[in-house]
VONUGU-813666 format. One line per field, with one value per residue: residue number from 0; x, y, z of N, C-alpha, C, O in turn. Coordinates in Angstrom, 2 decimals. Layout:
n	[NUM:...];
n.x	[X:...];
n.y	[Y:...];
n.z	[Z:...];
ca.x	[X:...];
ca.y	[Y:...];
ca.z	[Z:...];
c.x	[X:...];
c.y	[Y:...];
c.z	[Z:...];
o.x	[X:...];
o.y	[Y:...];
o.z	[Z:...];
END
This chain:
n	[0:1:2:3:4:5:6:7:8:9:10:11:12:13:14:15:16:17:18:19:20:21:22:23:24:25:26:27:28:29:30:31:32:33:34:35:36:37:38:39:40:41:42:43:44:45:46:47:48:49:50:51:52:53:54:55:56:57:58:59:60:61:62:63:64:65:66:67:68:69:70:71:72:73:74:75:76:77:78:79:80:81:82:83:84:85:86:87:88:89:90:91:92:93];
n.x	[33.61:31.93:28.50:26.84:27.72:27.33:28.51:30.21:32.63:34.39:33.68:34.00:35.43:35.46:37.31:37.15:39.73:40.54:43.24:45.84:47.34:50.08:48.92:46.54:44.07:43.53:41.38:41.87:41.65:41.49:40.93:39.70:39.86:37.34:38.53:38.07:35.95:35.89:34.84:32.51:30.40:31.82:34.26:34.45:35.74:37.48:39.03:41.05:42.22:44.20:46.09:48.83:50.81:52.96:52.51:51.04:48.90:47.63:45.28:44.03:40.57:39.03:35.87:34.80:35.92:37.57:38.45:37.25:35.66:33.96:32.52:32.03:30.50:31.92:31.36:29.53:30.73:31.22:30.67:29.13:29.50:31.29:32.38:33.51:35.94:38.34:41.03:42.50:42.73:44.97:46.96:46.49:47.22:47.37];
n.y	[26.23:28.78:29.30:31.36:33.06:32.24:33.13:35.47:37.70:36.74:33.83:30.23:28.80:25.64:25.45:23.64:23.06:22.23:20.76:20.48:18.43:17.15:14.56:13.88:14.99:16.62:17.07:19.38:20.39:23.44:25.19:27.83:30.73:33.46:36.22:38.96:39.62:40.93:43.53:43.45:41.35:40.04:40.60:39.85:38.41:36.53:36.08:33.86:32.87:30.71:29.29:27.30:25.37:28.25:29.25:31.42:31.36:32.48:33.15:34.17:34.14:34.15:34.44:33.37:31.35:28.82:26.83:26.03:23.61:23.40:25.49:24.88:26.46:25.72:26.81:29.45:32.60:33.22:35.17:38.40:40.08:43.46:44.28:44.47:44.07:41.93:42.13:42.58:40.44:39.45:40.50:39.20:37.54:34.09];
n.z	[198.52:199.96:200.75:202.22:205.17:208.54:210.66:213.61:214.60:217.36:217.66:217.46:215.28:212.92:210.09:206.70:204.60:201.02:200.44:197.35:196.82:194.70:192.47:194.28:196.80:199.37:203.19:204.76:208.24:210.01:212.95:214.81:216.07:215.38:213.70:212.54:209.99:207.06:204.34:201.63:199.32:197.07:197.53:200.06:203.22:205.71:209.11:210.78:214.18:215.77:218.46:218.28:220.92:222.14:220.06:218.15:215.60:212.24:209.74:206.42:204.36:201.36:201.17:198.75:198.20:196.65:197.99:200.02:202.05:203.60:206.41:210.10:212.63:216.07:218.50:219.78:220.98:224.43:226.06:225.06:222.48:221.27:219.69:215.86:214.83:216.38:216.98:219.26:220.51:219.86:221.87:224.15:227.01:226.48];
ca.x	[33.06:30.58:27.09:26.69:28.56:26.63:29.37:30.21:33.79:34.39:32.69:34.98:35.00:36.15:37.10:37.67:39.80:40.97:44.38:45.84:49.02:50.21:47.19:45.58:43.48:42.73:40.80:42.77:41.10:41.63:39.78:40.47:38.68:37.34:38.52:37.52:35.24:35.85:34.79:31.30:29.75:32.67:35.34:34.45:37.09:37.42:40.57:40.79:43.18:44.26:47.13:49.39:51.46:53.06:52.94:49.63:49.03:46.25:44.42:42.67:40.46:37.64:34.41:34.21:37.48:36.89:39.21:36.58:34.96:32.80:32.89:31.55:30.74:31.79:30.73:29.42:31.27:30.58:30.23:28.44:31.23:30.86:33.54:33.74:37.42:38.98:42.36:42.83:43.04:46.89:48.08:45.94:47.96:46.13];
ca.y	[27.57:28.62:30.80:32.37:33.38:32.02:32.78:36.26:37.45:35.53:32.22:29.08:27.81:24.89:25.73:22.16:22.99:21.36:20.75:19.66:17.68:16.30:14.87:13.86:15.96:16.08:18.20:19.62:21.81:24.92:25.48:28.80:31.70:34.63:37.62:39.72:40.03:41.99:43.61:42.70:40.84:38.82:40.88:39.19:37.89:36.07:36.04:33.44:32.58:29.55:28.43:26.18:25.82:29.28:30.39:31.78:31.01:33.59:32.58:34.71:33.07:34.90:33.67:33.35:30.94:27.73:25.39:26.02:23.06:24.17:26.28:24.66:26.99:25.03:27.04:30.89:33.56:33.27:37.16:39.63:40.45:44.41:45.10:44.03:43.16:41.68:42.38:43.28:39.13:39.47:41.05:38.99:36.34:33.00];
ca.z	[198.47:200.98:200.06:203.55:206.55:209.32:212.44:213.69:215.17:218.27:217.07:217.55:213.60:212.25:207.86:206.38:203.26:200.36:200.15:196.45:196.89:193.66:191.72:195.26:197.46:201.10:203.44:206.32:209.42:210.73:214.04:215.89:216.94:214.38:214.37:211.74:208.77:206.31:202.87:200.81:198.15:196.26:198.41:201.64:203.48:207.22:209.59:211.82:214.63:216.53:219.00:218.32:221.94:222.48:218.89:217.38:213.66:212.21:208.51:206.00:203.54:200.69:200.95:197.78:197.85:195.72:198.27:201.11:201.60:204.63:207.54:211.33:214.06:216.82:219.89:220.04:222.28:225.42:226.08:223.78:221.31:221.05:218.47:214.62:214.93:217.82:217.24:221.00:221.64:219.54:222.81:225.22:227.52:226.96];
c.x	[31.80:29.70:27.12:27.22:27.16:27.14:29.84:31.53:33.27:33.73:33.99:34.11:36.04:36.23:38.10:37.99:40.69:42.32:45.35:47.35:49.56:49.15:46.08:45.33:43.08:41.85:41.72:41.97:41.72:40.84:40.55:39.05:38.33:37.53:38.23:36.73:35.49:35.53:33.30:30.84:31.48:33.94:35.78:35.47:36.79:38.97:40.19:42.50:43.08:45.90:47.80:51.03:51.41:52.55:51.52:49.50:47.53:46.16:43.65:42.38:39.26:36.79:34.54:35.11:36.85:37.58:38.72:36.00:33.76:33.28:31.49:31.51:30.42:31.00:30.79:30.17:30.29:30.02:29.89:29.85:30.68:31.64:33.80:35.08:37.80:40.31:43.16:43.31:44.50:47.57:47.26:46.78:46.66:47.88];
c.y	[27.62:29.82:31.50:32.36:33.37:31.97:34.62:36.02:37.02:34.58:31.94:28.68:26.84:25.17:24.44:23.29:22.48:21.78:19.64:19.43:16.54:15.52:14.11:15.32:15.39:17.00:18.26:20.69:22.50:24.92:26.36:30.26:33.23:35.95:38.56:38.98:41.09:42.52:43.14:42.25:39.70:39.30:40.54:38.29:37.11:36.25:35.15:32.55:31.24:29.81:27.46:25.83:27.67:29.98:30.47:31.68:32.00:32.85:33.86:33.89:34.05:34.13:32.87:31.88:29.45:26.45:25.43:25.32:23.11:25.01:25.44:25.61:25.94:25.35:28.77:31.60:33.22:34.53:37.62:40.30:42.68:45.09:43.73:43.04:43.48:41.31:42.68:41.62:39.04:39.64:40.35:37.98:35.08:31.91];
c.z	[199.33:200.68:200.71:204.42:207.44:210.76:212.13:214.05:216.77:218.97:217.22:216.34:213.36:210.37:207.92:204.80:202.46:200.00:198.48:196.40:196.03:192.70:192.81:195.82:198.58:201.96:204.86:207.22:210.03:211.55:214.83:215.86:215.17:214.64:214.11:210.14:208.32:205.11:202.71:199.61:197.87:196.89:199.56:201.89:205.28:207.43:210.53:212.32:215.58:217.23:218.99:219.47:222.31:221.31:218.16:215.76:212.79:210.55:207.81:204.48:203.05:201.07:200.08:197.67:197.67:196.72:199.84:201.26:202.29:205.96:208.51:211.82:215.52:217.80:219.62:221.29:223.35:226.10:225.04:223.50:220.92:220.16:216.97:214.63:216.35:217.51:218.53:221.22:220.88:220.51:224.13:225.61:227.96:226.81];
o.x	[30.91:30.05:27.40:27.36:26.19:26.71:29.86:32.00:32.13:33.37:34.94:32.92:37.24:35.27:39.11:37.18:41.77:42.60:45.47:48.27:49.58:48.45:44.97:45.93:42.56:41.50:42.07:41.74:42.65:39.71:41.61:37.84:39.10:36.97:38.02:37.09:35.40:36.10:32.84:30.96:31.91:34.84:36.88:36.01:35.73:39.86:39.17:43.38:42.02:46.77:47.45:52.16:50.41:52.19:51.02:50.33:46.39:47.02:42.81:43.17:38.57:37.10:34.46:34.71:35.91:37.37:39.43:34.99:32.67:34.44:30.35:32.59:29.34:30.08:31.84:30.15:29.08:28.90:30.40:30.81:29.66:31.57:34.12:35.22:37.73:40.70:44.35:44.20:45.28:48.71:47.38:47.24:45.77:47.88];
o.y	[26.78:30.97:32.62:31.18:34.11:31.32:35.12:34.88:36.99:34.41:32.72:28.39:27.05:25.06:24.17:23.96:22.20:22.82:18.42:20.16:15.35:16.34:13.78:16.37:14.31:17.96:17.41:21.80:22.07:24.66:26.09:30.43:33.62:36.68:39.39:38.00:42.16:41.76:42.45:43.09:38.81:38.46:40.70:37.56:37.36:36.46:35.38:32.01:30.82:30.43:26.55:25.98:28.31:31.15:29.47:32.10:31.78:32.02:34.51:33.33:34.66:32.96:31.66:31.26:28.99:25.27:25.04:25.68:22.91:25.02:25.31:26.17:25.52:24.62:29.34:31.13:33.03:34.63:37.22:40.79:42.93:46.29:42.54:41.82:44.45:40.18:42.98:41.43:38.39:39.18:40.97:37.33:34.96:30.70];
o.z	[199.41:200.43:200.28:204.74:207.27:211.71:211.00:214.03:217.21:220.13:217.19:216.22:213.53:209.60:208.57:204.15:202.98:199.41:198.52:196.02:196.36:192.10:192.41:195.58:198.86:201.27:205.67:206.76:210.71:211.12:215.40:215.68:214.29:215.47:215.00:209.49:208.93:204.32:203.62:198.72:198.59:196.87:200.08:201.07:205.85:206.60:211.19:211.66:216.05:216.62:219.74:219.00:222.63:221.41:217.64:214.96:213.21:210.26:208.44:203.73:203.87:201.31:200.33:196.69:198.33:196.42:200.76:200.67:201.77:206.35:208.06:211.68:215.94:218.16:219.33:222.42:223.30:226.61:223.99:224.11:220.28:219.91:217.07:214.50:217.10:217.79:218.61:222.04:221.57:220.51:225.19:224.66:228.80:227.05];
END
């Protein structure tokens, strides 16, 4: 579970989270781009997307969500991000 959101949409994040597979646990990463925030207080939510080859894999996860074990921001946008959600990069050719 993480207290504060400290990455905006398009931040490169890594979310380490806990995966419970039989009575072990592991932490598995997610690293892809953010695309939205949404909602406040205990409603807060993230979306975040990554590439895997051709096929895009998108994520949403609460804040609040108990199998978060941290959030990285790897690397800040490189351009001034001027829109909340960047839903526009779904149709971008990368």
């Amino acid at each position: 579970m993480i207290s504060q959101i400290n990455f905006v949409p398009g931040d490169l994040v890594r979310v380490h989270q806990k995966i419970k597979e039989g009575d072990k646990t592991r932490i598995q990463v997610f690293q892809g781009t953010v695309l939205a925030i949404k909602g406040r207080g205990e409603n807060k939510s993230f979306t975040v997307r990554k590439l895997v080859g051709p096929i895009a894999v998108e994520r949403i996860w609460p804040v609040a969500s108990p199998n978060i074990e941290r959030v990285e921001v790897k690397a800040h946008s490189k351009k001034k991000v001027r829109r909340a959600k960047l839903y526009y990069l779904r149709n971008k050719k990368n």
